[in-house]
N, CA, C and O atoms as a Tinker XYZ file with bonds, in Angstrom:
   252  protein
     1  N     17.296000   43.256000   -4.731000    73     2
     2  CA    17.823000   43.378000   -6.084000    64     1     3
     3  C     19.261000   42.915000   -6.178000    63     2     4     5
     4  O     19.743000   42.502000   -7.233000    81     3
     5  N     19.925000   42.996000   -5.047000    73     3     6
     6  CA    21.193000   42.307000   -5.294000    64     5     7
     7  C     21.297000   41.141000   -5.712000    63     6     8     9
     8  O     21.857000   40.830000   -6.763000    81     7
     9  N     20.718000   40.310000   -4.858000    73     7    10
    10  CA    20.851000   38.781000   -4.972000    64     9    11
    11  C     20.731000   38.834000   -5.926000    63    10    12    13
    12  O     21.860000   38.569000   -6.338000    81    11
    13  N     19.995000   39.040000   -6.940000    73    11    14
    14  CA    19.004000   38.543000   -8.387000    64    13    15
    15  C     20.323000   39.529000   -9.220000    63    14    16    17
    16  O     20.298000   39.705000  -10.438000    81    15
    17  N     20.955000   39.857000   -8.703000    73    15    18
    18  CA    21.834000   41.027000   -9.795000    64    17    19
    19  C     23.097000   39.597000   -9.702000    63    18    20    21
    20  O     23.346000   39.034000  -10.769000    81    19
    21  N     23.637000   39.225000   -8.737000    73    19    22
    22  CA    24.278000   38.687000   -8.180000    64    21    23
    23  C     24.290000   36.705000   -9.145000    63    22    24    25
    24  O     25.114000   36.030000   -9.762000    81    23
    25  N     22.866000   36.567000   -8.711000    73    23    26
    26  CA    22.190000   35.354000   -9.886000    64    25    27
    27  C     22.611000   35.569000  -11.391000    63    26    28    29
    28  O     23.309000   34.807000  -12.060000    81    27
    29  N     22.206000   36.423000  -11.673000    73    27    30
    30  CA    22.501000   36.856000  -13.409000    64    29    31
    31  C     23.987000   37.174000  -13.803000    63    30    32    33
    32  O     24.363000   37.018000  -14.964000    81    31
    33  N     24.427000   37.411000  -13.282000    73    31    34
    34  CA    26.007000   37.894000  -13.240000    64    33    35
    35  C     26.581000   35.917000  -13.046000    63    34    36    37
    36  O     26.968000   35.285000  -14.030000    81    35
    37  N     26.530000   35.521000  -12.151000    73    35    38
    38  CA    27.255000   34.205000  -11.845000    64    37    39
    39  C     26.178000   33.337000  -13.325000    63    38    40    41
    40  O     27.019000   32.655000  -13.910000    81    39
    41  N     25.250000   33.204000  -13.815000    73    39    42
    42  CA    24.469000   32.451000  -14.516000    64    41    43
    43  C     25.410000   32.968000  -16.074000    63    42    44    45
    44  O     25.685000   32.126000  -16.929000    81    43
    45  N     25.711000   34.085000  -16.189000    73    43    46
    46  CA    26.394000   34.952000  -17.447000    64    45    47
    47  C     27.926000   34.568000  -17.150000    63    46    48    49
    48  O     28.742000   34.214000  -18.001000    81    47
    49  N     28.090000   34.671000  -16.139000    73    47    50
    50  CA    29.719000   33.984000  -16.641000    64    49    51
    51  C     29.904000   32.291000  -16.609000    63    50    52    53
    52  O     30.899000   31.571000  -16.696000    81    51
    53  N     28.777000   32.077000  -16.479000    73    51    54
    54  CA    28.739000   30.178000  -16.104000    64    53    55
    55  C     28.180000   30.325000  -17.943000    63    54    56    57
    56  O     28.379000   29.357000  -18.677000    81    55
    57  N     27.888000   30.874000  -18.184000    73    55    58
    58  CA    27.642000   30.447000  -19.776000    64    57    59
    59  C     28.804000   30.889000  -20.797000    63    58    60    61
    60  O     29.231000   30.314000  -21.798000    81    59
    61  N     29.060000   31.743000  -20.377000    73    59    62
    62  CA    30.764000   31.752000  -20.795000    64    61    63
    63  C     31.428000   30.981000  -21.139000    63    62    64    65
    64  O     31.762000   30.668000  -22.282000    81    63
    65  N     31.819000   30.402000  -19.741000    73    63    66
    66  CA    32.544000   29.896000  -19.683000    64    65    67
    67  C     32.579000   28.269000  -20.687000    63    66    68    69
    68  O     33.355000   27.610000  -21.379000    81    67
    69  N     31.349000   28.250000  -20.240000    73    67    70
    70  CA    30.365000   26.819000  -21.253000    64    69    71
    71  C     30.793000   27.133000  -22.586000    63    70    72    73
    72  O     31.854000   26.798000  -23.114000    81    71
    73  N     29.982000   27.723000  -23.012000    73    71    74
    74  CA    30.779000   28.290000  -24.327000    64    73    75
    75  C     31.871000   28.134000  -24.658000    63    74    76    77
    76  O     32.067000   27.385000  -25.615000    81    75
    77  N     33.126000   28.850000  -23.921000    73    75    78
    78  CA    34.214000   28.413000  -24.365000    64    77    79
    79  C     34.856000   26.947000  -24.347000    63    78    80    81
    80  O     35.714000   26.436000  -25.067000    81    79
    81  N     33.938000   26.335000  -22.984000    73    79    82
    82  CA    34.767000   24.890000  -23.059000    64    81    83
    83  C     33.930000   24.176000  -24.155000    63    82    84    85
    84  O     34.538000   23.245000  -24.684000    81    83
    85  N     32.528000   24.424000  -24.668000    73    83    86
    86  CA    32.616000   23.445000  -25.987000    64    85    87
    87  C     33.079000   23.616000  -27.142000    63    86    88    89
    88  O     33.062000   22.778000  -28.043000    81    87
    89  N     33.729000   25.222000  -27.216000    73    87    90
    90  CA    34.357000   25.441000  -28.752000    64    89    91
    91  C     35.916000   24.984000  -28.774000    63    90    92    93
    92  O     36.593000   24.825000  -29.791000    81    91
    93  N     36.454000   24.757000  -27.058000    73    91    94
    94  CA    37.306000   24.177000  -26.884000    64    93    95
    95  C     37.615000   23.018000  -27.234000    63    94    96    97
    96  O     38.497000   22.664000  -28.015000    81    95
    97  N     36.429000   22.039000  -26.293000    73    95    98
    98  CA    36.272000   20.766000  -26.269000    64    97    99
    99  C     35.040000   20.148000  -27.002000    63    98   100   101
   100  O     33.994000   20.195000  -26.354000    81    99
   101  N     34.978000   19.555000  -28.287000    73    99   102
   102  CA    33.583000   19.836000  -28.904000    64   101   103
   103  C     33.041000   18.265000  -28.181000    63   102   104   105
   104  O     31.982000   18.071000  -27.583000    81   103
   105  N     34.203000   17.217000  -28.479000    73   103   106
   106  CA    33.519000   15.789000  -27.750000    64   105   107
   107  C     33.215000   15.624000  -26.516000    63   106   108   109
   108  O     32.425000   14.755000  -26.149000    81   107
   109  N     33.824000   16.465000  -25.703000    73   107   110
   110  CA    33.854000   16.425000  -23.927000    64   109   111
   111  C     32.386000   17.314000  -23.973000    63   110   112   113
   112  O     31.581000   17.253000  -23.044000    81   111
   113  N     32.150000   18.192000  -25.264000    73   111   114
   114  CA    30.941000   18.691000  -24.279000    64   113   115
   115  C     30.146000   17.946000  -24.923000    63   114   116   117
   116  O     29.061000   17.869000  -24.347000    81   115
   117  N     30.216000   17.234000  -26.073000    73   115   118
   118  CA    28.659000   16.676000  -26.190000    64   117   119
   119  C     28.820000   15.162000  -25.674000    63   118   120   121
   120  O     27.953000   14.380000  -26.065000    81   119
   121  N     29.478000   14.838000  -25.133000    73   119   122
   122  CA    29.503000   13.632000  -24.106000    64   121   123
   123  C     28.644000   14.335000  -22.354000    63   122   124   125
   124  O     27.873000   13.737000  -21.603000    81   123
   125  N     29.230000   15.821000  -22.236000    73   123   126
   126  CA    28.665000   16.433000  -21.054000    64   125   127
   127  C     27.244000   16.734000  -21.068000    63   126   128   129
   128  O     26.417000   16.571000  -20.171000    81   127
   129  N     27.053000   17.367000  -22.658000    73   127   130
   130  CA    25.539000   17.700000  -22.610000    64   129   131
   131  C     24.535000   16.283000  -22.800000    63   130   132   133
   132  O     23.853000   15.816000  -21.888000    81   131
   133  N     24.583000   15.961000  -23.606000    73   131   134
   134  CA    24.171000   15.153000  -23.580000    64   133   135
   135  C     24.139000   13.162000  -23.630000    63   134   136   137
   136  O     23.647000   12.285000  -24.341000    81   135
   137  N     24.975000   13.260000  -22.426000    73   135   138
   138  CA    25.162000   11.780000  -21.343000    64   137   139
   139  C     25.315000   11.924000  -20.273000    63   138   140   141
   140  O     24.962000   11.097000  -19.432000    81   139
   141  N     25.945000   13.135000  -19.988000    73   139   142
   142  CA    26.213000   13.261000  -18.428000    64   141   143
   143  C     24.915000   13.929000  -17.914000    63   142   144   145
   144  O     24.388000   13.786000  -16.811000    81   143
   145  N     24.509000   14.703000  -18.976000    73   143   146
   146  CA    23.009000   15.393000  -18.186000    64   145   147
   147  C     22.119000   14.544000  -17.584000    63   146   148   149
   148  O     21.890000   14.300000  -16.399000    81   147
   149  N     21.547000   14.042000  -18.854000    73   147   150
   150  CA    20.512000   13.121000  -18.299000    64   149   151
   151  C     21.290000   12.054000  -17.190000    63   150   152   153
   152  O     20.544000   11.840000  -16.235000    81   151
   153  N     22.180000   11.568000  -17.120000    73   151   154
   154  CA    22.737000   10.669000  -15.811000    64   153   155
   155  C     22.141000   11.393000  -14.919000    63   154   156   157
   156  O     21.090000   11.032000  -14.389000    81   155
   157  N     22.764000   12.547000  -14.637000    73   155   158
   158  CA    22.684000   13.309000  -13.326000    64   157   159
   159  C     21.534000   13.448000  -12.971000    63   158   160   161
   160  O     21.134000   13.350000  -11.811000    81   159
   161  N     20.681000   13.767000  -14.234000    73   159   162
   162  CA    19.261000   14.090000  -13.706000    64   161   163
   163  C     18.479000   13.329000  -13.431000    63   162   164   165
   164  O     17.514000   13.464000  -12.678000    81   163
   165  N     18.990000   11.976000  -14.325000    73   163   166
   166  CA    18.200000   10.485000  -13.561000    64   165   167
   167  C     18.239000   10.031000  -12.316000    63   166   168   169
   168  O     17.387000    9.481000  -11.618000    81   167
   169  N     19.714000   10.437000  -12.067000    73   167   170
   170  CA    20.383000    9.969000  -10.696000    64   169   171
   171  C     19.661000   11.007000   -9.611000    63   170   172   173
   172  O     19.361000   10.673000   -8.465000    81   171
   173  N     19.468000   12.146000  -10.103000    73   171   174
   174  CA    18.729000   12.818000   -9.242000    64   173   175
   175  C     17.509000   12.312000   -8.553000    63   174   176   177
   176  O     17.275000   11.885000   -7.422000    81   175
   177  N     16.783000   12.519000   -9.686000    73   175   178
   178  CA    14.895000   12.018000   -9.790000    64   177   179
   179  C     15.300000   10.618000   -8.652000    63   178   180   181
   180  O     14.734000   10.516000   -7.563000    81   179
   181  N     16.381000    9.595000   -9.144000    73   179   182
   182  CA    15.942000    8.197000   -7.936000    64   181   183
   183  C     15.862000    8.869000   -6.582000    63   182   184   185
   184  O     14.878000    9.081000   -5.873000    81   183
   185  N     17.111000    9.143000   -6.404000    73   183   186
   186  CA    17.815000    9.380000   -5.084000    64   185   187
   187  C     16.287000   10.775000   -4.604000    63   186   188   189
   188  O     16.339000   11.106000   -3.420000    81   187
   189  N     15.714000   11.112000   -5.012000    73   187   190
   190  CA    14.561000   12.283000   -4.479000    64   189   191
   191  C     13.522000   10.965000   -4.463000    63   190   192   193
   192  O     13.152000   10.862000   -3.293000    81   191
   193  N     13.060000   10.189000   -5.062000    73   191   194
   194  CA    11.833000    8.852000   -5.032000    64   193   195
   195  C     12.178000    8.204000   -4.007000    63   194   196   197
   196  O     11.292000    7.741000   -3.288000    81   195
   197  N     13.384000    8.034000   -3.724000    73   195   198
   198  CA    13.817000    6.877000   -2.572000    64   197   199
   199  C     13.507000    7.734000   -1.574000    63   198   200   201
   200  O     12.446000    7.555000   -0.976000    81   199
   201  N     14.493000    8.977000   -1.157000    73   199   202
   202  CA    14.283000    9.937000    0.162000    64   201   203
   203  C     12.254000   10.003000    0.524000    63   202   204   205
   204  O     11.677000    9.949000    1.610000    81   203
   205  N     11.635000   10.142000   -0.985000    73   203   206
   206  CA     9.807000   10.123000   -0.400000    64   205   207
   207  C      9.437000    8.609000   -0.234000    63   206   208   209
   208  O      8.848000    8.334000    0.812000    81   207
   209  N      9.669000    7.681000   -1.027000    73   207   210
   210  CA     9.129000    6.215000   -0.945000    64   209   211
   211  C      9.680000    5.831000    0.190000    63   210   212   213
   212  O      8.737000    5.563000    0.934000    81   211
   213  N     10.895000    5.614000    0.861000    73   211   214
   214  CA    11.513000    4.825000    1.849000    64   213   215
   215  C     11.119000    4.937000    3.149000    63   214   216   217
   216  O     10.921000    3.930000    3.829000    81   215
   217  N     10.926000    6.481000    3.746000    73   215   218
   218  CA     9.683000    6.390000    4.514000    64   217   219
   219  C      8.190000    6.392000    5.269000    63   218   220   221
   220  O      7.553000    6.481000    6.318000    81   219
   221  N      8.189000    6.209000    3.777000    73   219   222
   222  CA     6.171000    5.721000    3.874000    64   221   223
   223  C      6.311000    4.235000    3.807000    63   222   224   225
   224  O      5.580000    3.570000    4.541000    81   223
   225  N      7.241000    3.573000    2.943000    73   223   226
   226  CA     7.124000    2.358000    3.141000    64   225   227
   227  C      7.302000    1.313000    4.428000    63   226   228   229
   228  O      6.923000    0.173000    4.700000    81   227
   229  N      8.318000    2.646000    5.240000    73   227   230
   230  CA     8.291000    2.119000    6.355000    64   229   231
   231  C      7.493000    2.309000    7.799000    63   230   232   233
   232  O      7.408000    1.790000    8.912000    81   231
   233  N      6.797000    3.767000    6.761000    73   231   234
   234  CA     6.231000    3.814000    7.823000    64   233   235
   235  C      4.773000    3.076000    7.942000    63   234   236   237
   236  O      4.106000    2.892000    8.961000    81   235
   237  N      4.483000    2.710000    6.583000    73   235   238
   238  CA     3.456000    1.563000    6.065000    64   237   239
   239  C      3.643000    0.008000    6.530000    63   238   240   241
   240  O      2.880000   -0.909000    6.230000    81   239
   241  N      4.859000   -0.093000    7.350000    73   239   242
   242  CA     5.170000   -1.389000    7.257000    64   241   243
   243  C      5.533000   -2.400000    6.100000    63   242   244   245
   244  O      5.518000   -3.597000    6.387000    81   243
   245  N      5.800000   -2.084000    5.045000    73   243   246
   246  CA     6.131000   -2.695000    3.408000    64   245   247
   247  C      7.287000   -3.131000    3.691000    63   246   248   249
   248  O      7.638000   -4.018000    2.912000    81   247
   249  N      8.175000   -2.832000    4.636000    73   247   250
   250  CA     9.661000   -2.890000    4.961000    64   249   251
   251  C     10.003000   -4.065000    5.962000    63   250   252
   252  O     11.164000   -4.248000    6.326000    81   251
């Protein structure tokens, strides 16, 4: 029960804090929410396709 007490507590002040930086910053966050998200998450998804495709392909010989 800690951990998970521990999760919710750090997840509640990470939204906070969010909060305050977009009533702060209204263009920085909707440049953050939505451009930087999806980057990251695109950039994610490759870089996880390459780490599974790169070695089957090699280990397929495709390479």
């Amino acid at each position: 029960m800690r951990i998970l007490k521990s999760i919710q507590k750090f997840e509640y002040e990470f939204d906070i804090k969010a909060e305050r930086f977009l009533w702060k910053h209204p263009f920085l966050g909707f440049l953050s929410i939505f451009v930087g998200m999806p980057v990251f998450v695109l950039g994610c998804v490759c870089i996880c396709t390459v780490l599974i495709t790169f070695p089957m392909a090699w280990l397929f010989g495709w390479l």
